[in-house]
VOKOLGU-5111 format. One line per field, with one value per residue: z, x negated, y of N, C-alpha, C, CB in turn; residue number from 1; chain; residue in one letter. Coordinates in steps of 0.2 Angstrom, whole numbers. Glycine has a CB too. Layout:
! VOKOLGU-5111
n_w = (Z  ...)
n_u = (X  ...)
n_v = (Y  ...)
ca_w = (Z  ...)
ca_u = (X  ...)
ca_v = (Y  ...)
c_w = (Z  ...)
c_u = (X  ...)
c_v = (Y  ...)
cb_w = (Z  ...)
cb_u = (X  ...)
cb_v = (Y  ...)
num = (NUM  ...)
chaine = (A  ...)
residu = (a  ...)
END
This chain:
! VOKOLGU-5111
n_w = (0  4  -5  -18  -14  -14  -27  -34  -29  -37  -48  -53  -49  -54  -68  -58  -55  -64  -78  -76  -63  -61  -67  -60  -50  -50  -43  -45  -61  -73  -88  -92  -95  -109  -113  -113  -126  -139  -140  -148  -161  -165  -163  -169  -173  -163  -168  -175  -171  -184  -192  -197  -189  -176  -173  -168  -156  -150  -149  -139  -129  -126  -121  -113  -102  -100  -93  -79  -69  -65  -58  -66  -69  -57  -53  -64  -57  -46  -52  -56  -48  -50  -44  -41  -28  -30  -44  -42  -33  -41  -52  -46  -43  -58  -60  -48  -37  -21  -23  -15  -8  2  1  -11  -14  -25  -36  -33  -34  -46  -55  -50  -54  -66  -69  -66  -75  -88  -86  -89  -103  -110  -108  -119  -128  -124  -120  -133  -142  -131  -131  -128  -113  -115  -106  -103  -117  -118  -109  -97  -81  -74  -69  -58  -50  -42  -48  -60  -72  -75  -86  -91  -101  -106  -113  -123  -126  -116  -100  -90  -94  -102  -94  -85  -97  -101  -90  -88  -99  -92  -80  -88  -93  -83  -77  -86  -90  -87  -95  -105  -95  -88  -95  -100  -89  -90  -103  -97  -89  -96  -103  -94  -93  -104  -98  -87  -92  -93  -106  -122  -133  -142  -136  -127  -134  -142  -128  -127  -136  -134  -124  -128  -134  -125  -117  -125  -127  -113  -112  -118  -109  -95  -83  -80  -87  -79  -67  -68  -72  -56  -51  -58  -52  -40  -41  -42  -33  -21  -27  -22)
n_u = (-4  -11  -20  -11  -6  -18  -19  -9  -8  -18  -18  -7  -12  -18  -31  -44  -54  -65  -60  -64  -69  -55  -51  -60  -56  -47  -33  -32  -30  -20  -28  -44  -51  -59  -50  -38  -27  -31  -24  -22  -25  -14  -5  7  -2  1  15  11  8  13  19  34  44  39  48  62  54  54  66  70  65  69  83  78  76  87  94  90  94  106  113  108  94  90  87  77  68  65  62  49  38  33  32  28  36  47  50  57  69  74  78  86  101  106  101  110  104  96  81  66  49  50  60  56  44  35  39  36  22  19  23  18  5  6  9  -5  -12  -4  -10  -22  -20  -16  -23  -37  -29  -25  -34  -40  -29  -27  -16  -11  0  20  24  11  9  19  17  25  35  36  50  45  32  21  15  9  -6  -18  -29  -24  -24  -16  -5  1  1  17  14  23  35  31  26  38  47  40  42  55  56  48  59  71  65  68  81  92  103  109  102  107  110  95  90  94  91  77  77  81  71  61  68  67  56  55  66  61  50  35  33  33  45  42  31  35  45  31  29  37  34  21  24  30  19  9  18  17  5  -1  8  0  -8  -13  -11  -2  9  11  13  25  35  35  41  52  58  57  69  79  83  83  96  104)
n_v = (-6  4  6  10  22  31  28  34  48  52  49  61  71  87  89  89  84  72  63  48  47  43  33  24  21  13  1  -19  -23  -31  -31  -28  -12  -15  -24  -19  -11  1  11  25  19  17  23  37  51  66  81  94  112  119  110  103  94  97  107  99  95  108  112  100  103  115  112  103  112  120  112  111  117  108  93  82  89  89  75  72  79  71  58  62  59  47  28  12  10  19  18  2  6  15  7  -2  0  -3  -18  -21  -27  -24  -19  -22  -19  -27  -38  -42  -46  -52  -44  -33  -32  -39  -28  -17  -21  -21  -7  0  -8  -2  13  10  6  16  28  30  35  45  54  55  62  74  82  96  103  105  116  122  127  135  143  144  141  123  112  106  111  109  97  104  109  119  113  102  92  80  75  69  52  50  45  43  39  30  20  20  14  2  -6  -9  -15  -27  -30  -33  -45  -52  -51  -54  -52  -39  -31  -20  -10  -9  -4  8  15  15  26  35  41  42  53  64  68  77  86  92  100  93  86  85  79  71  66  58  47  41  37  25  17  14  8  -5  -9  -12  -21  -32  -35  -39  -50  -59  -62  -75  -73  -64  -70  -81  -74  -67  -77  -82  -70  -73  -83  -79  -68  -76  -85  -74  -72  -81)
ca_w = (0  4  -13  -21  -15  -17  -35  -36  -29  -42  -55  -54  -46  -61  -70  -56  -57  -72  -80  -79  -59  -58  -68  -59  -42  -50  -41  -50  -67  -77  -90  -89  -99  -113  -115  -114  -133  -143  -143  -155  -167  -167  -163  -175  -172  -164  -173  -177  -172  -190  -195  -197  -184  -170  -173  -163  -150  -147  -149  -135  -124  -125  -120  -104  -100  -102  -88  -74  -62  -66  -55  -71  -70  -51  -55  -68  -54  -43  -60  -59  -43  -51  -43  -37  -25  -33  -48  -38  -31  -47  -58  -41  -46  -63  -58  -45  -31  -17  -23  -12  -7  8  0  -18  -15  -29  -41  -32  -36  -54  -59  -48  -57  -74  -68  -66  -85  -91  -86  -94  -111  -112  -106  -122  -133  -118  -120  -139  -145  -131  -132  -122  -111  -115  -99  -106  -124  -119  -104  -91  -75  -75  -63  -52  -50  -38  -53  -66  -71  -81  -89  -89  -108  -106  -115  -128  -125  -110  -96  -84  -100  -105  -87  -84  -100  -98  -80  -91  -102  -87  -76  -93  -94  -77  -76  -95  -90  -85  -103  -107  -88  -85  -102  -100  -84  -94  -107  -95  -85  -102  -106  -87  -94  -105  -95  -82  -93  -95  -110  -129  -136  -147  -132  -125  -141  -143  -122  -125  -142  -132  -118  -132  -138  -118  -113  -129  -124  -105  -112  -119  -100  -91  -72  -81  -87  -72  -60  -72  -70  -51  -50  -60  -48  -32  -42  -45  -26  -18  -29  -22)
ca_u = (0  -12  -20  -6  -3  -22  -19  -3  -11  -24  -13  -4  -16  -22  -38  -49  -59  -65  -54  -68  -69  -50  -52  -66  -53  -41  -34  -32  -25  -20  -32  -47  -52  -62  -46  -34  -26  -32  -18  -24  -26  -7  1  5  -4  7  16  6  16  18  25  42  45  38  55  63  50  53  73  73  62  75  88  77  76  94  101  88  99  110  110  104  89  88  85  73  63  65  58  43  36  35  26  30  43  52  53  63  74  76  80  91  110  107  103  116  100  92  76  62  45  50  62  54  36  30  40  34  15  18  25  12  -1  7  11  -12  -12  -4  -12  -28  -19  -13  -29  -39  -25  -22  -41  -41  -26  -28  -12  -7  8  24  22  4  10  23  16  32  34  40  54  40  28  16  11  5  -12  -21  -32  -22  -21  -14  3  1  8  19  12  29  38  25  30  45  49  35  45  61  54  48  65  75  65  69  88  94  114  110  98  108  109  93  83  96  86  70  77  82  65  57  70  66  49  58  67  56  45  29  31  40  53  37  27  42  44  27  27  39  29  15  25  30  11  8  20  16  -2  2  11  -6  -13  -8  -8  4  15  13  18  31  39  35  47  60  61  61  72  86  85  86  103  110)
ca_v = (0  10  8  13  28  34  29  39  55  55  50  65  78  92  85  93  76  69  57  45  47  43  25  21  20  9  -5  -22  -24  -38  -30  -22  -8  -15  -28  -15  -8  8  16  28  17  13  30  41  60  69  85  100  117  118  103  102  89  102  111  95  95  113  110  97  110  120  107  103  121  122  108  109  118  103  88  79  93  86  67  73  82  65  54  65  57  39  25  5  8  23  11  -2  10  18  1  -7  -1  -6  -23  -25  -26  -17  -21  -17  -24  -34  -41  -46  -46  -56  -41  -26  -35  -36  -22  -13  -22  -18  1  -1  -12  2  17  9  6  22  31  32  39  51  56  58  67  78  87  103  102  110  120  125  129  142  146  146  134  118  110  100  116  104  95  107  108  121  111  94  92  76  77  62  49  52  41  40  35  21  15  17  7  -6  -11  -7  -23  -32  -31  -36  -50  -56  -52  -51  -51  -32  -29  -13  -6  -7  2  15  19  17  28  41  42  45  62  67  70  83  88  95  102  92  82  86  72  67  61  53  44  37  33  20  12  12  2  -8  -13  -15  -26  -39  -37  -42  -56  -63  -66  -81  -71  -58  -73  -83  -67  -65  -81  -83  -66  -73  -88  -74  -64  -81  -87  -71  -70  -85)
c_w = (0  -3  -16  -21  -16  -22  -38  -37  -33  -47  -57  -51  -53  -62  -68  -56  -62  -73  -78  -71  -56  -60  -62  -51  -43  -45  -45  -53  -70  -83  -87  -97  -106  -117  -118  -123  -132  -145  -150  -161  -168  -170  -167  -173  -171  -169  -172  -175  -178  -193  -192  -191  -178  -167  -168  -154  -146  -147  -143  -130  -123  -122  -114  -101  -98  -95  -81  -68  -60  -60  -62  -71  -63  -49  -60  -62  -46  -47  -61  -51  -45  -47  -41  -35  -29  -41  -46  -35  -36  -50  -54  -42  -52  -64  -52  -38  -28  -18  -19  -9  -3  3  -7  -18  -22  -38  -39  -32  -43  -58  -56  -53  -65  -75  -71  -73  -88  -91  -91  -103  -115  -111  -114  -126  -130  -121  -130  -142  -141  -130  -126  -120  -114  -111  -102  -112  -122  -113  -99  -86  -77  -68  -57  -54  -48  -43  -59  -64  -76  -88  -92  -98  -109  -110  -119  -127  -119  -105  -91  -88  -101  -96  -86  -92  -102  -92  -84  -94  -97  -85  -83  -96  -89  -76  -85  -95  -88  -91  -101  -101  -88  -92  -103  -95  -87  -98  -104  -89  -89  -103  -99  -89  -98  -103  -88  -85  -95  -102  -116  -128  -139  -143  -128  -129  -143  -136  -125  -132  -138  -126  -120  -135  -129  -115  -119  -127  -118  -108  -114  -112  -96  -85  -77  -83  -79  -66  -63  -70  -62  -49  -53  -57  -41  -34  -40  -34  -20  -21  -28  -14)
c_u = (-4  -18  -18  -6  -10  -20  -15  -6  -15  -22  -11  -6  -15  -25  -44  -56  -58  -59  -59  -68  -60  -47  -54  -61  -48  -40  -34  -29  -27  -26  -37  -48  -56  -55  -38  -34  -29  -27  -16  -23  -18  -2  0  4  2  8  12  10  16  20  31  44  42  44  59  61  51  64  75  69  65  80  85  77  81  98  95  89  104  110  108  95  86  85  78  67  61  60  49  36  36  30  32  36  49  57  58  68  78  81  87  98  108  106  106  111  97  86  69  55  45  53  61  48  31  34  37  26  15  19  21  8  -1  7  0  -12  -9  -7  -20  -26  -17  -21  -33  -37  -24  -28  -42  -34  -27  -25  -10  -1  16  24  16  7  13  23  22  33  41  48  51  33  18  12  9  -4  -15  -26  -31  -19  -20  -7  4  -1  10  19  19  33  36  26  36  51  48  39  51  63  54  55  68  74  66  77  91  101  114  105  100  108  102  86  88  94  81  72  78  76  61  63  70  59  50  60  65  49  37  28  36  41  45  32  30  41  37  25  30  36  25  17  26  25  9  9  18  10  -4  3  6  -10  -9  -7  -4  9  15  16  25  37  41  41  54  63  64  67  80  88  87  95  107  111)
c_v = (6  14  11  19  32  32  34  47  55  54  55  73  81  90  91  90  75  64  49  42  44  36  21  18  16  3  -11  -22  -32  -37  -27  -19  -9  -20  -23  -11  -2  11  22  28  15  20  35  49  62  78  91  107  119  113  102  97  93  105  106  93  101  114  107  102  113  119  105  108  122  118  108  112  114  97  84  82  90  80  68  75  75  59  59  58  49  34  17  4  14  18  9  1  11  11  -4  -7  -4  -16  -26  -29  -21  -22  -15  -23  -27  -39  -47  -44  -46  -49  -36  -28  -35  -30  -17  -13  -19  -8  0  0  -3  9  15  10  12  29  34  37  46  58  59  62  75  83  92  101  105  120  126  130  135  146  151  138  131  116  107  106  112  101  96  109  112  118  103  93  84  72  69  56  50  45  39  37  26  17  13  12  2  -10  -10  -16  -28  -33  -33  -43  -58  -56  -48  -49  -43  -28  -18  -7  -5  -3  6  19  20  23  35  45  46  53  65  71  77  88  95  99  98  88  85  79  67  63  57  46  37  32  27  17  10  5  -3  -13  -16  -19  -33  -40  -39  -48  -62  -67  -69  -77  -68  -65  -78  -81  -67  -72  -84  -78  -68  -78  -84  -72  -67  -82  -81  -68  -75  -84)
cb_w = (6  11  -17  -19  -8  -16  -39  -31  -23  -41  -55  -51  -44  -62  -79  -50  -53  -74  -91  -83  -58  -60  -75  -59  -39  -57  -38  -49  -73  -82  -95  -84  -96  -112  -108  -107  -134  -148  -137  -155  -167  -159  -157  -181  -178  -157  -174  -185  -167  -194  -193  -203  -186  -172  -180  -167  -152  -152  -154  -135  -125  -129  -124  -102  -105  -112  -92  -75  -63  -73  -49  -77  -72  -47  -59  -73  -51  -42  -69  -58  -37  -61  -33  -31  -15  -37  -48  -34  -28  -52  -60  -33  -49  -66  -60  -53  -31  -7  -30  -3  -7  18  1  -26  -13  -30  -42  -25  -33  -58  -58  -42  -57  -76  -56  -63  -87  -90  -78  -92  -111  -105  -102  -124  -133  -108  -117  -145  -146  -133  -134  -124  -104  -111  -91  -111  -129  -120  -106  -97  -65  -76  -66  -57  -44  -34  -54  -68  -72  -78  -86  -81  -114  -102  -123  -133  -126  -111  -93  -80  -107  -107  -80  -83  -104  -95  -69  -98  -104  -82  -71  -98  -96  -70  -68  -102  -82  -78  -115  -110  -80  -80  -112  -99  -78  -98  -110  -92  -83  -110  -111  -79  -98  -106  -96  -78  -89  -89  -108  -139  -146  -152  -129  -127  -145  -145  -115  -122  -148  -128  -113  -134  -142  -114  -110  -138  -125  -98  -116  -122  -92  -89  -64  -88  -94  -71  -61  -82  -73  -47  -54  -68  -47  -28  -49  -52  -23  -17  -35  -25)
cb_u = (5  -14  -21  -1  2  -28  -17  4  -13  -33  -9  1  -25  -25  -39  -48  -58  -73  -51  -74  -72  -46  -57  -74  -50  -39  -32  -34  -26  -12  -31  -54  -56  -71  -45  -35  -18  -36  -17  -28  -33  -3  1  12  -7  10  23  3  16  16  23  44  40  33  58  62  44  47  75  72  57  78  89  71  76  97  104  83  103  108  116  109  90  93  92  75  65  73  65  44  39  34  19  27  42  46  48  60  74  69  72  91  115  103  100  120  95  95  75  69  41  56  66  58  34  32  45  37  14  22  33  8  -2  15  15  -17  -3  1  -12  -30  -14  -6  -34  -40  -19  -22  -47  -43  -18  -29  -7  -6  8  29  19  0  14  32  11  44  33  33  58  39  32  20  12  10  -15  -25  -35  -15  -26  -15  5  -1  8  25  5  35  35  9  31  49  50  27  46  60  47  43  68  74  59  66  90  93  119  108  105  113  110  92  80  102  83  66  81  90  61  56  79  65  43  59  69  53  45  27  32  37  63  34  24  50  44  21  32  46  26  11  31  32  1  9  29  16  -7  10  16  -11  -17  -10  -14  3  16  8  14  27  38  29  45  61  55  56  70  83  78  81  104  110)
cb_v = (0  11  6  11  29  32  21  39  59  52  48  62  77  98  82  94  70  65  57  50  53  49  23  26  27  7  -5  -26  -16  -40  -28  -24  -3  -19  -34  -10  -8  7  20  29  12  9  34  40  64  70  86  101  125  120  94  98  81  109  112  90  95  120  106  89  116  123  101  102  125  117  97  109  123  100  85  81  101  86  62  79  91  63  57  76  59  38  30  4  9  32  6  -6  15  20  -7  -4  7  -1  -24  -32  -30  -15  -22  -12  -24  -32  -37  -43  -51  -68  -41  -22  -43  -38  -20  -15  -28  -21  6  -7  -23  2  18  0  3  24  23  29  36  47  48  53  64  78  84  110  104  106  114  118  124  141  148  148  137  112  106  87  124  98  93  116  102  124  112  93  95  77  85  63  41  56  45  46  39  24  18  25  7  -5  -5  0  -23  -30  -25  -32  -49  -54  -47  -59  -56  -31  -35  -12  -10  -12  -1  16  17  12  26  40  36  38  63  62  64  83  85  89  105  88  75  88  75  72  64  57  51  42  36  19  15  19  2  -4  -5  -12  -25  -38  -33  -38  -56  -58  -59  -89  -65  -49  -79  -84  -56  -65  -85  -83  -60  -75  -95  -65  -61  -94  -90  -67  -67  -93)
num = (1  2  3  4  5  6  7  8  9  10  11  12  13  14  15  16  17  18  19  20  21  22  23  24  25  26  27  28  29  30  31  32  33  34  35  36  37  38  39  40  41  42  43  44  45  46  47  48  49  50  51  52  53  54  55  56  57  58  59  60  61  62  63  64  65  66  67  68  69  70  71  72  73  74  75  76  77  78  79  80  81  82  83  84  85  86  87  88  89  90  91  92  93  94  95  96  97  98  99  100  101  102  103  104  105  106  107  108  109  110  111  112  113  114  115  116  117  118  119  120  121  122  123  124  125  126  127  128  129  130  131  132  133  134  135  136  137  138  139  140  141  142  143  144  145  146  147  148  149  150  151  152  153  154  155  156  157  158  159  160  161  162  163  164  165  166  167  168  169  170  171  172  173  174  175  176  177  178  179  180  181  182  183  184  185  186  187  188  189  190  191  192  193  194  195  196  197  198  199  200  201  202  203  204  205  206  207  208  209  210  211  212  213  214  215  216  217  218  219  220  221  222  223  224  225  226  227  228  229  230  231  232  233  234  235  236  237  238  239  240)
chaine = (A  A  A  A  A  A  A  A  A  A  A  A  A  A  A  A  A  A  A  A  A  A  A  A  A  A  A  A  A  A  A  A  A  A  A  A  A  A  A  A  A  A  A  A  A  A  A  A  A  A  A  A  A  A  A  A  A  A  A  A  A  A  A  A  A  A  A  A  A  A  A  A  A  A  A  A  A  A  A  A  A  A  A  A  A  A  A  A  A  A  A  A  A  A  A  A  A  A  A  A  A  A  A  A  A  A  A  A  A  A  A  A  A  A  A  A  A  A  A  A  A  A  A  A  A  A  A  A  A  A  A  A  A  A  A  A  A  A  A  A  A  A  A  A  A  A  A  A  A  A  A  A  A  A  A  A  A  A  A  A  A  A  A  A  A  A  A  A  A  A  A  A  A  A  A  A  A  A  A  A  A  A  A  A  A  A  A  A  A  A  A  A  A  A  A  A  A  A  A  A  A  A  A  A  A  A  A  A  A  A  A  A  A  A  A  A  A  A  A  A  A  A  A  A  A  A  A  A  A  A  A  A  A  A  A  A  A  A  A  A)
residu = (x  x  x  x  x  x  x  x  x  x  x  x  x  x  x  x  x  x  x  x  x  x  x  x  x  x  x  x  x  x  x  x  x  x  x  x  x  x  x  x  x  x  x  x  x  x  x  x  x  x  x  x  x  x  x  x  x  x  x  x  x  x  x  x  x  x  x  x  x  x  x  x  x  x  x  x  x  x  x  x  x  x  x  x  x  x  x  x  x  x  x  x  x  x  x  x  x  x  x  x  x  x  x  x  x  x  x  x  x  x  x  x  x  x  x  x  x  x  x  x  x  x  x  x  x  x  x  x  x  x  x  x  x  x  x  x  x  x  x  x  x  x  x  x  x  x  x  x  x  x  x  x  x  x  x  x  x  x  x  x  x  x  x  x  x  x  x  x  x  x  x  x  x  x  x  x  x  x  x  x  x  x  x  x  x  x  x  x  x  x  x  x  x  x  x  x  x  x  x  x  x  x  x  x  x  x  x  x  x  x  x  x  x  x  x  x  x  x  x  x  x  x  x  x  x  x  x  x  x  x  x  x  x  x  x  x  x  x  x  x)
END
């Protein structure tokens, strides 16, 4: 636990520390960094502010802008704080449990580990596109003020996204009879990132492709299937 929660605060700091310093602290993942995907080499560049396709990006900006007095704009700024157990709170109505780590161990262990697996996979891409934030670009504060970063040109792909729809994957693969409950949470984790300012639609977008290459390449390592199906056996027993 109390890895975790060092990993989180430096996840989410400003890049006052290198990036380099903030790997180096992870705790274990199913991959490691040399195994982990090149995202880059998948995702498609995002838009330029003159490409056409910017105009969407600066459309949905305006749409987050628009509802964050909202209780919709309130859950957004709750979705920003993402980690392990927020997760399992989060995903718990939709599948019809109070998921929590006493109760599902061997889930709040995977999906940790994959939260890690993912941060790695995402890492490079993050590092070469490079992208300024919203927040950055039009320089006006976000909804979640705590986590802006001058220098945090991080934008591409959006990292809460590439989670929250990797665990979207995962939990769909353990309770399938709730499929469309529970990637309408993932779906709505990723437009919090709009919402709130830190991310365009277009980094959203590429988040959950990336979660997409992430979770097929987890599915390659026997501990991530092996975890995988020990959860789906906690997941049956504690539902009888």
């Amino acid at each position: 636990m109390k890895k975790t929660l060092i990993l989180l605060s430096l996840a989410f700091l400003p890049v006052i520390a290198t990036a380099q310093d903030i790997y180096a602290n992870l705790p274990r993942t199913f991959i490691s960094q040399e195994e982990a995907p090149h995202l880059e080499k998948i995702l498609p560049a995002p838009p330029s502010l003159n490409d056409p396709l910017f105009f969407n990006d600066w459309c949905q900006y305006q749409w987050g802008k628009s509802i964050r007095d909202t209780e919709r704009g309130a859950l957004a700024v709750k979705d920003a704080d993402i980690n392990t157990n927020y997760i399992m709170e989060r995903y718990s109505p939709a599948m019809h449990r109070n998921l929590t780590k006493a109760a599902y161990p061997v889930l709040y262990e995977l999906l940790d580990k994959a939260h890690t697996s993912e941060m790695l996979a995402g890492r490079s891409a993050k590092q070469y596109f490079a992208r300024v934030r919203p927040y950055q670009q039009f320089k006006e504060p976000t909804s979640v003020p705590k986590d802006e970063g001058a220098t945090d040109f991080t934008s591409y792909p959006s990292g809460h996204t590439h989670m929250a729809w990797l665990s979207g994957l995962i939990l769909t693969s353990i309770d399938p009879e709730h499929t469309e409950e529970i990637m309408k949470v993932a779906y709505e984790i990723g437009q919090s990132r709009v919402i709130a300012g830190f991310h365009y639609q277009s980094d959203v977008q590429a988040g959950r492709l990336a979660a997409s290459v992430t979770f097929a390449r987890l599915c390659a390592v026997p501990e991530f299937m092996d975890m995988l199906q020990a959860a789906k056996k906690e997941f049956r027993k504690a539902g009888k």
